[in-house]
N, C-alpha and C positions, 0 to 999 in steps of 0.2 A: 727587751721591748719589741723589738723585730719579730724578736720567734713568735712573740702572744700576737702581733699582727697577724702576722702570714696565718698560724691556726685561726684567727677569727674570718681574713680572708676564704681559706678554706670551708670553713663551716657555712659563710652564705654565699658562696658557689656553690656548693654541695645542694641546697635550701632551694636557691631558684633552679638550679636542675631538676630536682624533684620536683617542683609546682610545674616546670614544664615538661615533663614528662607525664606525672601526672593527668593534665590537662591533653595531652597527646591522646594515651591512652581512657581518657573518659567516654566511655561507654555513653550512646544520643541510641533516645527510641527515635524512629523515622516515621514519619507520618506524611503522607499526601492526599490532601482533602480530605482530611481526617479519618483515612483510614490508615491502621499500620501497618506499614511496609516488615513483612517478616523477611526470614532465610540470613544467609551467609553475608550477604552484600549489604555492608552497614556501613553509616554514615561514619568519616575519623574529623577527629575534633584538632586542628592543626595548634601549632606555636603561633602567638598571637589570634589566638579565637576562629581562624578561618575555619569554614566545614568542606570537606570534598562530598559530596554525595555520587554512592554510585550512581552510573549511566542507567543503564540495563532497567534496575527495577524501576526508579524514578520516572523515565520517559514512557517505559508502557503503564505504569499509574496512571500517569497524564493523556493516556489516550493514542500514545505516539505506538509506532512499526520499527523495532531497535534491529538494527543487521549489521555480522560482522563480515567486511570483506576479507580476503587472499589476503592481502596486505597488513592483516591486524586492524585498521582503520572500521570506525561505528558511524555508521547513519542512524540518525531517530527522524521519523519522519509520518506529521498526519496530513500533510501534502498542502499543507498552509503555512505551517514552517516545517523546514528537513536542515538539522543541524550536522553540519559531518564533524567529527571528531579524527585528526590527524595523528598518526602513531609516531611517524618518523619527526616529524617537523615541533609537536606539540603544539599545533594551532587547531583556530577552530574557524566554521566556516558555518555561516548562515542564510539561508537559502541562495548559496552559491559565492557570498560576500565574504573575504575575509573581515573576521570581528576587532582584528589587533588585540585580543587579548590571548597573553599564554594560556595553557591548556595545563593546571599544575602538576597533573599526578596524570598521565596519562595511564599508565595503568598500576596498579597496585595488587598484589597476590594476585595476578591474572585477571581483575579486573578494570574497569574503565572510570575514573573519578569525574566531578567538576565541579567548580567552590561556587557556594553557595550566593557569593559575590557576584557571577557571572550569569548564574542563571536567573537572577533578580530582574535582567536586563533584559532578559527575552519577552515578549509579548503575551501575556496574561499568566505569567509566572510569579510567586512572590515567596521569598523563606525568612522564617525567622525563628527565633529561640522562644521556647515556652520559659515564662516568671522563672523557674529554680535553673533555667538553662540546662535540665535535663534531657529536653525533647529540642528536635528540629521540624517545622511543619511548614511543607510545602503547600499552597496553594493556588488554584490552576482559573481560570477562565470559566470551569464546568456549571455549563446551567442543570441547576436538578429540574425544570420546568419541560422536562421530555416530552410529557403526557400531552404535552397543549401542542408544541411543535408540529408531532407524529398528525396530530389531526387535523393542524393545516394543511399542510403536507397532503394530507388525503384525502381532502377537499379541493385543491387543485386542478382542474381542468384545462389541458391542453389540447391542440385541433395539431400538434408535431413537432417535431424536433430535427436539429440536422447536430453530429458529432461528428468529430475527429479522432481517432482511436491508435493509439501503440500496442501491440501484443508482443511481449519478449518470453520467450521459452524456451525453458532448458530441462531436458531430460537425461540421465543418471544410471546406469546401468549394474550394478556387483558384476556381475559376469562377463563385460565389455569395456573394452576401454575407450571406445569410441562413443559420444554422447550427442547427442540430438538436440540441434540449437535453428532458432530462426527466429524474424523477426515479423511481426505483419501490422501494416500501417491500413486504416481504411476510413474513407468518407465514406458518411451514411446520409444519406434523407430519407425519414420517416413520416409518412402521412398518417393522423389516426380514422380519417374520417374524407372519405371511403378510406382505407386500408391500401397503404402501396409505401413502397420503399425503393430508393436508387443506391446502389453499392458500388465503391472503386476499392480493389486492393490491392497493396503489392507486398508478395511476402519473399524476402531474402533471407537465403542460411546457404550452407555449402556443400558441397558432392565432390568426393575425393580431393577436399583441399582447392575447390575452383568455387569461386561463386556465383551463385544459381538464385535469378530473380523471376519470378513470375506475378503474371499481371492477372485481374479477372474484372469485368464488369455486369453487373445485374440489373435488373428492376423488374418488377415484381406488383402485379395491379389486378383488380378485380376479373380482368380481360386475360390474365395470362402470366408467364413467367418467362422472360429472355437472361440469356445467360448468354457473355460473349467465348467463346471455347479459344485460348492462346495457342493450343496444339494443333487450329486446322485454320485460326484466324477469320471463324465466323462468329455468325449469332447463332444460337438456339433458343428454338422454342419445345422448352420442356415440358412434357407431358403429366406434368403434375399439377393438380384441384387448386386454386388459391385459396387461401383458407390462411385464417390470423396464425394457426397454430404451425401450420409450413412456412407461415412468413418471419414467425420468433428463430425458425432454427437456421438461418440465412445469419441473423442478427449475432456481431461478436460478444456482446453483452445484454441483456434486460437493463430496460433505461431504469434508475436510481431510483424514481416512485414507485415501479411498477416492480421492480425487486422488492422494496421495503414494504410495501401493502401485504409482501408473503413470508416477511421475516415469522421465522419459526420461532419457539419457545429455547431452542438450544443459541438462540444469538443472546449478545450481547450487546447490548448500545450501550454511549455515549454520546454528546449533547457539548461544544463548547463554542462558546460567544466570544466573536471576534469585530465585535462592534457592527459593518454593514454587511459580513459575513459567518453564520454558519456553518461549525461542523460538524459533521455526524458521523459520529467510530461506531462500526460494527465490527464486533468477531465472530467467528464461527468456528467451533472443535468439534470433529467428528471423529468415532471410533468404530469401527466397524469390522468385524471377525466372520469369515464367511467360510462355514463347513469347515470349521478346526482348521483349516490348511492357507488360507488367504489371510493377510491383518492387513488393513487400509485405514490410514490415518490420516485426516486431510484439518491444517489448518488455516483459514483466512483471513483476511485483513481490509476492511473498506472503508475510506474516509470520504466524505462527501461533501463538495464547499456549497453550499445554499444560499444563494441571495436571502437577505432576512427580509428587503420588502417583500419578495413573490412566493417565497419557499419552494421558486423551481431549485434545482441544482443547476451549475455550472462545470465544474469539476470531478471527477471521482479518480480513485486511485483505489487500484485490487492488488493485494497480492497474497495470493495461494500456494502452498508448499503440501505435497501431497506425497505418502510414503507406501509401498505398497511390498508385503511382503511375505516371504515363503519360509519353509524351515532352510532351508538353502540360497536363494537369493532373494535381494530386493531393487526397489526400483524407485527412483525420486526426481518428481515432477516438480519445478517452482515456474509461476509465472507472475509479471505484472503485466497488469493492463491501466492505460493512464488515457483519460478521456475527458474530451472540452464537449458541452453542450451547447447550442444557440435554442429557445424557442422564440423568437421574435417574427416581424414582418421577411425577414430575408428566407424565412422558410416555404419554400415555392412548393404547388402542388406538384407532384410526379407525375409529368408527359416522359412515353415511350418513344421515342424519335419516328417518324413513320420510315424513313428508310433499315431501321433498325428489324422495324415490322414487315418491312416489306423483302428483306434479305434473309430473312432467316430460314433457317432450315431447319426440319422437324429432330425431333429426339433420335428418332430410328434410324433416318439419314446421317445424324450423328456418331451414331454406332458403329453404321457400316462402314462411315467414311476411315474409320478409326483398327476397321476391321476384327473388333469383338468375335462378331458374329460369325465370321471366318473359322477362328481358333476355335468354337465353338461345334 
């Protein structure tokens, strides 16, 4: 009687192994906003029903900027939420907050999981199982209602704007080991009407392992162009036309309408609704081959937070990865740039200080003072 036990014990052991195995290995189409998610990176169907769904494909469906650091560690980030994914710890961290929940599969065959349980939680995220429980379908916040946006948007009229701006850059060398880093922070005020702009900036990176900070001050008005020079501790008045199009090239970025009024045909938008905020994902992939011998590939990334009552912007976030390359060497550019906008009453018209005006010395006197013209 024991032995007919123990074989029947065996046989359903055997039984629920296989159903959850089974069930381990069952094969889920993936789908987010109902488009399907192709390639290598597919959803695993756990013991007890959980789903890990990859990182990677998942978050740029959704509109997000996926980056792996040094570390192993993933950001996904449309700069409304930036989720970090931790390697070592198996936590997760939401716009800077740890979430207390573990992290289950950190990675799998070399890539980055997270169940389906967890992402349910996030803000305009939702997954569930299709009727036969063959499929997984993610669902996101994404307004398809673009077309109406865009034309708010471009009906907008502002009289200026003041931002706060980060520029972090780093440059990459094959045939160097030493790389090109700095940082540069700047206040802007922009007037549209008349035309003028006030600039502070200070950009840090380093020289032989010391660190190297420099300052510069501008403004810029139908009357003229002062620049204060750090290297001789004046003002100059530069000999250059004011003109809107000399005044763009001053500027660290195109403010967010005025970029997107010239979004090209090779962008990509996205549209997603965060109740009194909008975002707006753009990509851009470029490819470019110049006289057989140069390959330049540049790809970017710009999310945009929008007040939904005004459909000014507030926020934007760029990042660009740019590749440039020979039969022999290459060369790799990444930056972001992360910016606050105000257009409100606090945006003051652009006065040039009169002491400013009244110190200043000419472009030429500049030169000399610097002794160009000497070497020359």
């Amino acid at each position: 009687m024991r032995k007919y036990a123990i074989v029947l014990f065996t046989i359903l052991l055997t039984g629920f192994i296989g159903v959850s195995t089974k069930a381990a290995d069952q094969p889920l189409e993936f789908f987010v906003d109902g488009v399907k998610i192709e390639g290598t990176e597919q959803p695993l169907l756990e013991k007890g029903g959980q789903v890990l769904l990859p990182v990677q494909p998942l978050f740029e469906a959704a509109g997000f900027h996926v980056s792996a650091g040094n570390s192993g560690d993933v950001q996904a980030t449309n700069s409304f939420l930036t989720i970090e994914f931790k390697l070592n710890s198996d936590a997760i961290y939401v716009n800077g907050e740890g979430v207390g929940t573990e992290f289950p599969h950190t990675r799998h065959n070399a890539a980055h999981y997270v169940s389906d349980e967890f992402l349910s939680t996030l803000e305009g995220f939702n997954a569930s199982f299709s009727k036969d429980r063959s499929a997984i379908h993610v669902t996101t916040n994404r307004s398809r209602d673009i077309g109406t946006f865009l034309d708010k948007m471009a009906a907008v009229e502002f009289t200026g704007y003041s931002s706060k701006s980060t520029l972090d850059h780093r440059t990459v060398f094959s045939y160097d080991p030493d790389t090109v880093e700095f940082t540069l922070d700047a206040n802007l005020t922009v007037n549209e009407k008349p035309n003028a702009l006030s600039m502070e900036t200070i950009m840090e990176s380093e020289l032989d392992g010391k660190p190297v900070k420099q300052t510069s001050e501008l403004y810029f008005t139908n009357k003229g162009v002062w620049e204060y020079k750090e290297d001789i501790g004046k003002w100059v008045r530069l000999g250059d036309v004011p003109s809107l199009t000399l005044m763009e090239t001053y500027l660290p970025a195109p403010h967010p309408i005025d970029h997107l009024k010239r979004v090209e045909d090779n962008s990509f938008l996205q549209l997603y609704d965060y109740g009194d905020v909008l975002v707006l994902v753009e990509r851009i992939n470029d490819e470019n081959l110049e006289d057989d011998l140069v390959a330049n590939r540049t790809n970017r990334y710009m999310a945009t937070q929008f007040d939904k009552r005004t459909s000014l912007p507030f926020h934007a976030l760029t990042i660009t990865g740019t590749t440039i390359e020979t039969d022999e060497d290459s060369v790799f550019i990444k930056e972001q740039l992360t910016q606050t906008f105000r257009h409100d009453e606090t945006v003051n018209q652009v006065q040039v200080p009169a002491k400013v005006v009244r110190d200043a010395i000419s472009e030429e006197a500049y030169w000399k003072e610097i002794g160009v013209f000497e070497e020359f």
